[in-house]
C-alpha positions as CSV (number, residue, x, y, z in Angstrom):
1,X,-30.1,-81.4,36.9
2,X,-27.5,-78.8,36.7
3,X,-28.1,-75.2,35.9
4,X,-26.5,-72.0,34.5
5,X,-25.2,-68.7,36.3
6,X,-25.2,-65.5,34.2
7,X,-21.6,-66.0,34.0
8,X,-21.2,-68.7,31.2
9,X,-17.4,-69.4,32.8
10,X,-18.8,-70.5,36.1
11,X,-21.4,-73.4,35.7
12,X,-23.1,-73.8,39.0
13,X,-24.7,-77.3,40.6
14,X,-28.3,-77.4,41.4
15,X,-27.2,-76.0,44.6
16,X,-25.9,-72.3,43.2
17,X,-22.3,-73.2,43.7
18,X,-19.8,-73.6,41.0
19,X,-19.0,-76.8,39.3
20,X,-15.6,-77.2,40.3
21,X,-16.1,-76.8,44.2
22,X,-17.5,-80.2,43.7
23,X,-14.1,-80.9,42.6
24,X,-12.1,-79.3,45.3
25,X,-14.4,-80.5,47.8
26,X,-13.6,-83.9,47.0
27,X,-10.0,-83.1,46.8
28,X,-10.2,-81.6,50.0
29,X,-12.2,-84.1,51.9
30,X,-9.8,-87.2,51.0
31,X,-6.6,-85.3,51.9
32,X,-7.6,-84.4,55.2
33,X,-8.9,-88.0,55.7
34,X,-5.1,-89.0,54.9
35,X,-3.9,-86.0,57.4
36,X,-5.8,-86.1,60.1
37,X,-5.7,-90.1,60.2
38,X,-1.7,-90.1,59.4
39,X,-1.3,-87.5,62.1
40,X,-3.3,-88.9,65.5
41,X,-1.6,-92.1,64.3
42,X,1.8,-90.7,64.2
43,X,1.9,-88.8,67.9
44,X,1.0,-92.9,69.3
45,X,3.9,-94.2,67.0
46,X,6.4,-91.8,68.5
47,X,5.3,-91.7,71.8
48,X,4.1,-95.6,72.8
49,X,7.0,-98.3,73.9
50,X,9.2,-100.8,71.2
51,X,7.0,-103.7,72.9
52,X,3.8,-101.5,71.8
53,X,5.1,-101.2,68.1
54,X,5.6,-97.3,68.5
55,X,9.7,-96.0,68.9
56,X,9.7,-95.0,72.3
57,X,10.7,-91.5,72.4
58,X,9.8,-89.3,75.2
59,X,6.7,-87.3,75.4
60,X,8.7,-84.4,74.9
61,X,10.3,-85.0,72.0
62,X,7.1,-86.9,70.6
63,X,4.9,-84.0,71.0
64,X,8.1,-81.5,69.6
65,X,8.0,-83.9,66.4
66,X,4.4,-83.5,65.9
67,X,4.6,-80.0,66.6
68,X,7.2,-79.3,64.3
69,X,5.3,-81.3,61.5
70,X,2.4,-79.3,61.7
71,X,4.2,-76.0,61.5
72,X,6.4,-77.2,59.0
73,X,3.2,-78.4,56.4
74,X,1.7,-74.1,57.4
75,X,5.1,-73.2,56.6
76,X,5.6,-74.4,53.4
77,X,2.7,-73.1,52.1
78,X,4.5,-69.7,51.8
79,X,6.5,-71.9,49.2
80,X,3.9,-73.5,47.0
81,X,1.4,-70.0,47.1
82,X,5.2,-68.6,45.6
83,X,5.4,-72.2,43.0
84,X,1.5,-71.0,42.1
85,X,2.2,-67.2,41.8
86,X,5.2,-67.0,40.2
87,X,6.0,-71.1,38.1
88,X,2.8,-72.8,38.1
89,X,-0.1,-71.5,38.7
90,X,-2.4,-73.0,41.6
91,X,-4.3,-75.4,39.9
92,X,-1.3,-77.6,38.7
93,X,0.6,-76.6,41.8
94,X,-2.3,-78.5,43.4
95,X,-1.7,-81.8,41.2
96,X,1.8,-82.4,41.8
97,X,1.3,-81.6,45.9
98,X,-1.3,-83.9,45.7
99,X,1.5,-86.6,44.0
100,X,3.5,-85.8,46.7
101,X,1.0,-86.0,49.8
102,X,0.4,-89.6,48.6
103,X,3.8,-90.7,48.2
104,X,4.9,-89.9,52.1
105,X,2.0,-91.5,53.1
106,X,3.1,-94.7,51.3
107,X,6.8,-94.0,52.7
108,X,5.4,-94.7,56.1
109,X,3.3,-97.2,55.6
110,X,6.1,-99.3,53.9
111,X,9.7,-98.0,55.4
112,X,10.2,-99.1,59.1
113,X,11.7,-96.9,61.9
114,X,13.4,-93.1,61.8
115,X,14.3,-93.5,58.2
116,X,10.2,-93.8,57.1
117,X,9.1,-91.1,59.8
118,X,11.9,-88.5,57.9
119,X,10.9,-89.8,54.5
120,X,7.2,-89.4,55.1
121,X,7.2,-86.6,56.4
122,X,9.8,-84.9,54.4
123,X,7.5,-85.7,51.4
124,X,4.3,-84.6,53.2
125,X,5.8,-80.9,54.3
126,X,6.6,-80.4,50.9
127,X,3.3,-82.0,49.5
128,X,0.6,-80.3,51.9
129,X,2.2,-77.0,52.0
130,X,1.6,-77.2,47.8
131,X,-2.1,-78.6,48.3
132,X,-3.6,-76.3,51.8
133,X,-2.7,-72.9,50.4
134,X,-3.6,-73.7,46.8
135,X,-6.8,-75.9,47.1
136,X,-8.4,-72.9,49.3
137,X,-7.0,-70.3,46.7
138,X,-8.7,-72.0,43.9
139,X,-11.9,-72.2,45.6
140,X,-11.2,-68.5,45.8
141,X,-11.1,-68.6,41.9
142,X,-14.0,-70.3,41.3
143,X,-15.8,-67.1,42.5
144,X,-16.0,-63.0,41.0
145,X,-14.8,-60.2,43.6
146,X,-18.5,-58.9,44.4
147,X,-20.0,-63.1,44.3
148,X,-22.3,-63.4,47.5
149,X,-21.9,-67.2,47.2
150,X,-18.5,-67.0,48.6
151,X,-18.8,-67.4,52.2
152,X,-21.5,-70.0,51.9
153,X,-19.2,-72.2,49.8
154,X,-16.6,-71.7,52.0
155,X,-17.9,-73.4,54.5
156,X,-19.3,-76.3,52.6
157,X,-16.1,-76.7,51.3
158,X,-14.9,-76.7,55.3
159,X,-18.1,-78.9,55.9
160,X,-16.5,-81.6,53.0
161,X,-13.0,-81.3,55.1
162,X,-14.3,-82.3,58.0
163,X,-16.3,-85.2,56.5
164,X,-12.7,-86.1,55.7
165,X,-11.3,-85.1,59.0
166,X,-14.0,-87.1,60.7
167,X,-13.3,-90.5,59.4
168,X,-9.5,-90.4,58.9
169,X,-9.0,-90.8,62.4
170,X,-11.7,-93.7,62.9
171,X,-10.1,-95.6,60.4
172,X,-6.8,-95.2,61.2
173,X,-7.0,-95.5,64.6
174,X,-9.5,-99.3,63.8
175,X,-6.4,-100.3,61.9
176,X,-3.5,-99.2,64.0
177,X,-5.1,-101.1,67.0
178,X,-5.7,-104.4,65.0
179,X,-3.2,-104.6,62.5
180,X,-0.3,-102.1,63.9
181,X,0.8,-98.8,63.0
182,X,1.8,-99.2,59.5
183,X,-1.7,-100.5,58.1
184,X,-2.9,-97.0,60.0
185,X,-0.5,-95.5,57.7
186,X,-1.4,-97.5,54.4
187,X,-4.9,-96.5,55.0
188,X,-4.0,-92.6,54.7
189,X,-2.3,-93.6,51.5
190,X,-5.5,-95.4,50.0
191,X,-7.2,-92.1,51.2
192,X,-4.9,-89.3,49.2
193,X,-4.7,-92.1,45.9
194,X,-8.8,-91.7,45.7
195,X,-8.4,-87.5,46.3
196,X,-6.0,-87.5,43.2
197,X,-8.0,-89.2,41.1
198,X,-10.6,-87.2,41.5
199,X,-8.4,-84.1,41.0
200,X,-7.1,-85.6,37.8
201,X,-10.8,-86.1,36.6
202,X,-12.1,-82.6,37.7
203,X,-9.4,-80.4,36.9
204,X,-11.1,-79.2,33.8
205,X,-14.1,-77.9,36.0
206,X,-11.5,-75.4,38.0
207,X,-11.6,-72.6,35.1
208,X,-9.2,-70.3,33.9
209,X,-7.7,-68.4,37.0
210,X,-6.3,-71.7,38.5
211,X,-4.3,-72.2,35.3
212,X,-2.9,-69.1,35.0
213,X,0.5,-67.6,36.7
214,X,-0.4,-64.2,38.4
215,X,3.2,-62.7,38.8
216,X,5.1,-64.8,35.9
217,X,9.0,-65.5,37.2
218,X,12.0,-64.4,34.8
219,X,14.3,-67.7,34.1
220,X,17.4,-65.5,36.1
221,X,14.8,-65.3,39.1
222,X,14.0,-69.1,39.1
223,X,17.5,-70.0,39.3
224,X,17.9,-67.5,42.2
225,X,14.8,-69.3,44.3
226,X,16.0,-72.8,43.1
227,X,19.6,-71.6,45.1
228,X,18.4,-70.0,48.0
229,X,16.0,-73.9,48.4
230,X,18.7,-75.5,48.3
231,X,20.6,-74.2,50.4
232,X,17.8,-74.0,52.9
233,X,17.6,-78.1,52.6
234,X,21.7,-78.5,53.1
235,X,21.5,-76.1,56.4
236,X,18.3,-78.1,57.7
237,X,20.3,-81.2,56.7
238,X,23.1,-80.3,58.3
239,X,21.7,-79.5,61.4
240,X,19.7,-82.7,61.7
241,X,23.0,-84.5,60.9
242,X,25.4,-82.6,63.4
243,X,22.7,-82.5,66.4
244,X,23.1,-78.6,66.3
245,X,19.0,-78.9,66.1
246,X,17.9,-81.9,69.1
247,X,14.1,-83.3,68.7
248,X,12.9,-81.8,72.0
249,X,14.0,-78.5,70.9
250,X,12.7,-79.0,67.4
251,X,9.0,-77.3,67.9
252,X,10.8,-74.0,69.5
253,X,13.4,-73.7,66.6
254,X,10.2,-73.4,63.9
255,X,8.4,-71.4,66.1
256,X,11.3,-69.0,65.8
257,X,12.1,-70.0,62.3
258,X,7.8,-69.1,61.6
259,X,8.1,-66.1,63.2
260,X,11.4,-64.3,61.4
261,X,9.3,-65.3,58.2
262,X,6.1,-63.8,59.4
263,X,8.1,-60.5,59.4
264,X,9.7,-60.9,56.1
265,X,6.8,-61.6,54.4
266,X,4.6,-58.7,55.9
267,X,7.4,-56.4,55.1
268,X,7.6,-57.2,51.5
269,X,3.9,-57.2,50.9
270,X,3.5,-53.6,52.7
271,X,6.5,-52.2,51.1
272,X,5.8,-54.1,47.2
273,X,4.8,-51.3,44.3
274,X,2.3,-53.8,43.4
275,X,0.0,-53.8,46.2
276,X,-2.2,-50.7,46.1
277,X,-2.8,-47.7,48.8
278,X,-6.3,-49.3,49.3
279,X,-5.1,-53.3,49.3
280,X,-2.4,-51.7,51.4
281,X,-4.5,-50.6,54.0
282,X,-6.3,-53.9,54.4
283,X,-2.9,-55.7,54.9
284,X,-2.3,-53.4,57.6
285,X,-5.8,-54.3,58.9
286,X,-4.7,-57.9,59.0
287,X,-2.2,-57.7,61.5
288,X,-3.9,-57.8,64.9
289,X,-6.1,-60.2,63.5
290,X,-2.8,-62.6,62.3
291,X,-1.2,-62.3,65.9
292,X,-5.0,-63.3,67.6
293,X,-5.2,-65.9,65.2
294,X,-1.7,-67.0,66.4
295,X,-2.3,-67.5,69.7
296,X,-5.8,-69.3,68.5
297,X,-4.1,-72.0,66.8
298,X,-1.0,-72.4,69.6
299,X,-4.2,-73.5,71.8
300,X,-6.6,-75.1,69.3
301,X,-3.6,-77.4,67.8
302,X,-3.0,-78.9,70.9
303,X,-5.7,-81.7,70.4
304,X,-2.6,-83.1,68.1
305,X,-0.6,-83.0,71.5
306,X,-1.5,-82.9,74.9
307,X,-5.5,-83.4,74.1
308,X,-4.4,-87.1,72.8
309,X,-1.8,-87.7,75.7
310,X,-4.5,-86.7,77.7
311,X,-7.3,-89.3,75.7
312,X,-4.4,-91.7,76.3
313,X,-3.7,-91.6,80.3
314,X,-6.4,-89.8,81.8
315,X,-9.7,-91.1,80.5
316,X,-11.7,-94.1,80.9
317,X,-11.5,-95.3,77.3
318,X,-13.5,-98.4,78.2
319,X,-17.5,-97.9,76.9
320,X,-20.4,-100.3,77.5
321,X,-17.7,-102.9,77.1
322,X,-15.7,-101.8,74.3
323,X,-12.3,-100.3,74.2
324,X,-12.3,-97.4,72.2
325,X,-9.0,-96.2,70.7
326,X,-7.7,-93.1,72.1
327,X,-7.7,-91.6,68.3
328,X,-11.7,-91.3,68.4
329,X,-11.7,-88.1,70.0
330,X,-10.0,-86.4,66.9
331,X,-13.2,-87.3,65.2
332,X,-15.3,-85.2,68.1
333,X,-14.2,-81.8,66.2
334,X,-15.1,-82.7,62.8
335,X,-18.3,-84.5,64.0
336,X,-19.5,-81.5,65.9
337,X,-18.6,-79.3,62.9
338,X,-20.5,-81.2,60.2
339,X,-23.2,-81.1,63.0
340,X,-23.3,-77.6,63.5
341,X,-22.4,-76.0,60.0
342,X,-25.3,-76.4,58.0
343,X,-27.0,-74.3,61.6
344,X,-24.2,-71.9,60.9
345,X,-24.8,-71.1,57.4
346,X,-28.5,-70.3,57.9
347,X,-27.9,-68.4,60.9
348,X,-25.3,-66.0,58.8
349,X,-27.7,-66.4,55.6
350,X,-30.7,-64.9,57.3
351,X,-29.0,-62.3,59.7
352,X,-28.2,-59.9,56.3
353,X,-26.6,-56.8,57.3
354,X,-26.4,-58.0,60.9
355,X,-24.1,-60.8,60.6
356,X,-21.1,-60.4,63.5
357,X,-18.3,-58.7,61.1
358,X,-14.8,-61.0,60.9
359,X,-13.2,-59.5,63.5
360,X,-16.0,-60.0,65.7
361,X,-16.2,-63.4,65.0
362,X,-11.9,-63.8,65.5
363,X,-12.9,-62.3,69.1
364,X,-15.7,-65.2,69.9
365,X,-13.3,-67.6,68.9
366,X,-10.2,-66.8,71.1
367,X,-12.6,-66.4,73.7
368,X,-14.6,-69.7,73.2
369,X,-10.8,-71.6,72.8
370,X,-9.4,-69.9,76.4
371,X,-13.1,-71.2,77.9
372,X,-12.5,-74.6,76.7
373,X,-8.6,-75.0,78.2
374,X,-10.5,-73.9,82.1
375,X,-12.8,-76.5,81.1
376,X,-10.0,-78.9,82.2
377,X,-9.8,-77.4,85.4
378,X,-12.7,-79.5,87.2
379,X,-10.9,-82.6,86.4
380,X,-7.4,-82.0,87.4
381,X,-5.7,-83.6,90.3
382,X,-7.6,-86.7,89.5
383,X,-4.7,-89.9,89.1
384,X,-4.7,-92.6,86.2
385,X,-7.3,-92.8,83.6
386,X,-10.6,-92.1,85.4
387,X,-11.9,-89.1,83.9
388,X,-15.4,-89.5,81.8
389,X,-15.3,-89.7,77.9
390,X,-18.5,-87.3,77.7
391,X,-16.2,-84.6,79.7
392,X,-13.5,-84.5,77.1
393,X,-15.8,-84.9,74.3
394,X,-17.7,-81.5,75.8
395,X,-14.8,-80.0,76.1
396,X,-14.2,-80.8,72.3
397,X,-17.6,-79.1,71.6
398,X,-16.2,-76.1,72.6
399,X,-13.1,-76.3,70.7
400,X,-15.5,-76.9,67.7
401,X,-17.6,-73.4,68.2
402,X,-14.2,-72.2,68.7
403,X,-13.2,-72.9,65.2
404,X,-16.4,-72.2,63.6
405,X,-15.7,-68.5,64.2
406,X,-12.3,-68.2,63.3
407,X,-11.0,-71.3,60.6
408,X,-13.7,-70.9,57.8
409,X,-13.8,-67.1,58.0
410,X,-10.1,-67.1,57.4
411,X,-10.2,-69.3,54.8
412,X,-12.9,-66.4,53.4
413,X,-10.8,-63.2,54.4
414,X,-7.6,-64.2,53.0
415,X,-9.0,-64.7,49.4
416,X,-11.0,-61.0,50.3
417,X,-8.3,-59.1,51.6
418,X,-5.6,-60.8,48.7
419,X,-4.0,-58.3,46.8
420,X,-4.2,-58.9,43.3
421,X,0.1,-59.5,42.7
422,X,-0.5,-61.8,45.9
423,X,-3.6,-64.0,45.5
424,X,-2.3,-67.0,46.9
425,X,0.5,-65.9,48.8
426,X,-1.8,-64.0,50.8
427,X,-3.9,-67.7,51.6
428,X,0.0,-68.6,52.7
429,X,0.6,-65.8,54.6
430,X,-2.9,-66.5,56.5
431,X,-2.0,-69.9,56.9
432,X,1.4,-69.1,58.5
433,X,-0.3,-68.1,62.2
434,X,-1.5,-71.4,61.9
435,X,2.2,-72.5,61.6
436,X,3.5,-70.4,64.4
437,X,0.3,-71.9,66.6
438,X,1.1,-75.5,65.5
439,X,4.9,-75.0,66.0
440,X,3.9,-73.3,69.3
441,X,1.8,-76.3,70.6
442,X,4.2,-79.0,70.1
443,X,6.5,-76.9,72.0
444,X,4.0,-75.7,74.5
445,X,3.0,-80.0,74.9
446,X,6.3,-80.5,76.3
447,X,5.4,-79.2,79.7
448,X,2.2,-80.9,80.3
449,X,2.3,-83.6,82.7
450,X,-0.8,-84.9,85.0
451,X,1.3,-83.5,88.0
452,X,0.9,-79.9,86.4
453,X,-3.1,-80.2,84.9
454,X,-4.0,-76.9,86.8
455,X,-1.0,-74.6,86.4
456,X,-1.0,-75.9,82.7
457,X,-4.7,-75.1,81.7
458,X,-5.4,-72.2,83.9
459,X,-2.3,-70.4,82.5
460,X,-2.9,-71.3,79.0
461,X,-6.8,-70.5,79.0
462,X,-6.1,-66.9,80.9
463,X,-3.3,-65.7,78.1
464,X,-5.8,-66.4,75.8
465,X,-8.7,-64.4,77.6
466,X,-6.1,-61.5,78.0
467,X,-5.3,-61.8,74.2
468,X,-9.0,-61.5,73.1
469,X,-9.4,-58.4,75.8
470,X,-6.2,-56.8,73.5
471,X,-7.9,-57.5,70.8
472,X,-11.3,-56.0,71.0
473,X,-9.6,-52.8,71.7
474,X,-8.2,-53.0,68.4
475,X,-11.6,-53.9,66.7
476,X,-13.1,-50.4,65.6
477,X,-9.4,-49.5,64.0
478,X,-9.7,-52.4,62.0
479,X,-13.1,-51.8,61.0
480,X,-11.9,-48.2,59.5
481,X,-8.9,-49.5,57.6
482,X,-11.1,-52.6,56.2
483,X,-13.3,-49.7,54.5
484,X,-16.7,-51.8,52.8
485,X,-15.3,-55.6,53.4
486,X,-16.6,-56.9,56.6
């Protein structure tokens, strides 16, 4: 049975949510299926010999290629929040990514070698940076400014991505280990063609917001941006073709590359006419939170990179007589956070006034993510592949509370803090630490090796314990410049 919310634009399921998050849930769930399955596939197919079906690069440069990917896709959301501002509007912005996620998918499934890796994952970049930005934006839409549903329906929707995000990798990794690598591949594309046709028959369900165009570009302006791409793909292109840009240094030059645009873009926002003395004020507010959230992801992204090279060569894979792909752990995370959401929502929904504020809950996370690197610590020094699956799975656990505090509330703040001229280039700008972080991990990756477990971990988990100490000095500033929003 459905029912009716005062609002006669926002029907709501029997569950008090809008219609249309049923929509974007399903959206959401099937393309991080197709991501998170494409991507613990991918690392393997880099990394693993000829004779093993993979391309036989070198961890370094493996782990730089991932790396890169993952901060490219955070990237180029900046890109399609400015297509949905300023050309398209989010929800149809959100349709043709979604074309596009589906068609690199099939590129690697079907194109052997370096030509279908560049192909694919050309055409995801462009793809997911349209669809990660946009599909939380127009969640954001389906809700009014003062709406107490929002955080709640935030995290189902989170809860729905981590359904996906749980059986991507199981599947993938099934079929990459009986069939080979490109079935793993074909089965992320199966998984993004079902999320688009559920987009194409819910998109009436996503209202009026999603369809319009906050901040309307003038013809001479479109021109302008459709130069300045261009010329961003030739210089790319040309360093790819000259060798100015190696693959081992790949990761580093988009952490840099990340960074110079993190700049740019808070500069324009603070200085725009459009943005308000108040909305001001909360961008400001942002910023320490952005750089924790930086160094959050540069740690948390790493079960993309070293966590599976470690899955790979330094655990027992073999369990009461089965031998379990190495992929399996990147269903841990989402496990434990389909596990432990539904305990999080009540806990928030009955604490009331005294649920931990946001930048509490940033501070818990970078805390609980530096824990979970010393967690590695017991188990270093140990040779071959002898370490216990329940210890890395643990260790996921934390990762998971980890997240729970920081990945769902930012999906939240970003569409709070948004000033109105930048709705979903604010969800971009948010989702650019996680660029910088996944950039930063690839590149981090590259000097992991069993031989250095302990300097590796211990180093990593402390700068993150001595980022989260900077940042609680920061907290009660932030508090004042936030004003009522929490």
């Amino acid at each position: 049975m459905t029912t009716t919310s005062a609002d006669p634009e926002r029907p709501t399921t029997i569950a008090g949510q809008p219609r249309g998050l049923a929509t974007l849930v399903g959206v959401g769930l099937w393309e991080r299926f197709s991501f998170y399955g494409m991507q613990v596939v991918l690392l393997y197919y880099l990394f693993f010999s000829v004779t093993e079906g993979g391309l036989g690069l070198s961890q370094a440069e493996a782990t730089s290629i991932v790396g890169a990917y993952g901060g490219l896709v955070y990237l180029s959301t900046v890109i399609g929040g400015w297509v949905a501002d300023r050309l398209l509007g989010a929800e149809r912005t959100l349709f043709y990514s979604a074309v596009l996620i589906m068609l690199g998918h099939v590129a690697l499934a079907v194109i052997p070698g370096f030509t279908g890796v560049w192909v694919g994952l050309a055409l995801l970049v462009v793809g997911s940076g349209g669809q990660v930005g946009n599909v939380t934006s127009s969640v954001g839409c389906l809700y009014g400014e003062e709406d107490r549903r929002r955080d709640n329906g935030f995290l189902l929707f989170y809860m729905g991505l981590n359904i996906g995000a749980l059986a991507g990798p199981i599947l993938t990794g099934l079929a990459r280990t009986r069939l080979g690598f490109h079935y793993g591949f074909g089965i992320a594309a199966i998984g993004m063609a079902i999320g688009l046709f559920l987009l194409w028959r819910g998109r009436r369900h996503l209202g009026a917001r999603g369809r319009t165009v906050p901040d309307p570009l003038p013809r001479s302006g479109a021109l302008k941006a459709g130069a300045a791409a261009a010329g961003v793909v030739i210089l790319v292109a040309l360093g790819a073709v000259t060798g100015a840009v190696s693959v081992r240094h790949l990761a580093t030059v988009i952490t840099a590359v990340v960074l110079v645009v993190i700049i740019g873009y808070f500069a324009t926002m603070l200085r725009s006419a459009k943005v308000s003395p108040a909305e001001r004020r909360r961008v400001y507010a942002l910023i320490p939170m952005f750089l924790v959230n930086c160094v959050f992801w540069a740690l948390y992204q790493q079960q993309f990179t070293v966590v599976q090279i470690y899955a790979a060569t330094r655990v027992d894979l073999h369990v009461l007589g089965f031998a379990m792909p190495p992929e399996f752990f990147n269903s841990a995370v989402p496990f434990f956070v389909i596990l432990l959401t539904p305990l999080l929502v009540s806990l928030w929904s009955g604490a009331g006034s005294r649920e931990p504020s946001t930048p509490v809950k940033f501070l818990t996370g970078i805390v609980l993510i530096g824990l979970s690197f010393l967690l590695f610590l017991p188990m270093a020094g140990s040779t071959g592949a002898v370490n216990p699956p329940l210890a890395l799975a643990g260790i996921l656990l934390v990762f998971t509370l980890a997240e729970l505090f920081v990945s769902p509330v930012q999906l939240s703040l970003s569409t709070k803090l948004a000033p109105k001229a930048f709705q979903t280039q604010m969800v971009a700008l948010l989702f650019l630490s996680t660029a910088a972080g996944s950039a930063a991990s690839g590149a981090l990756a590259g000097l992991y090796s069993p031989g250095r477990e302990s300097a590796y971990f211990s180093i990593l988990g402390g700068a993150s314990l001595a980022a989260a100490a900077l940042f609680a000095l920061t907290i009660p500033w932030i508090r004042s410049m936030l004003g009522g929003a929490r």
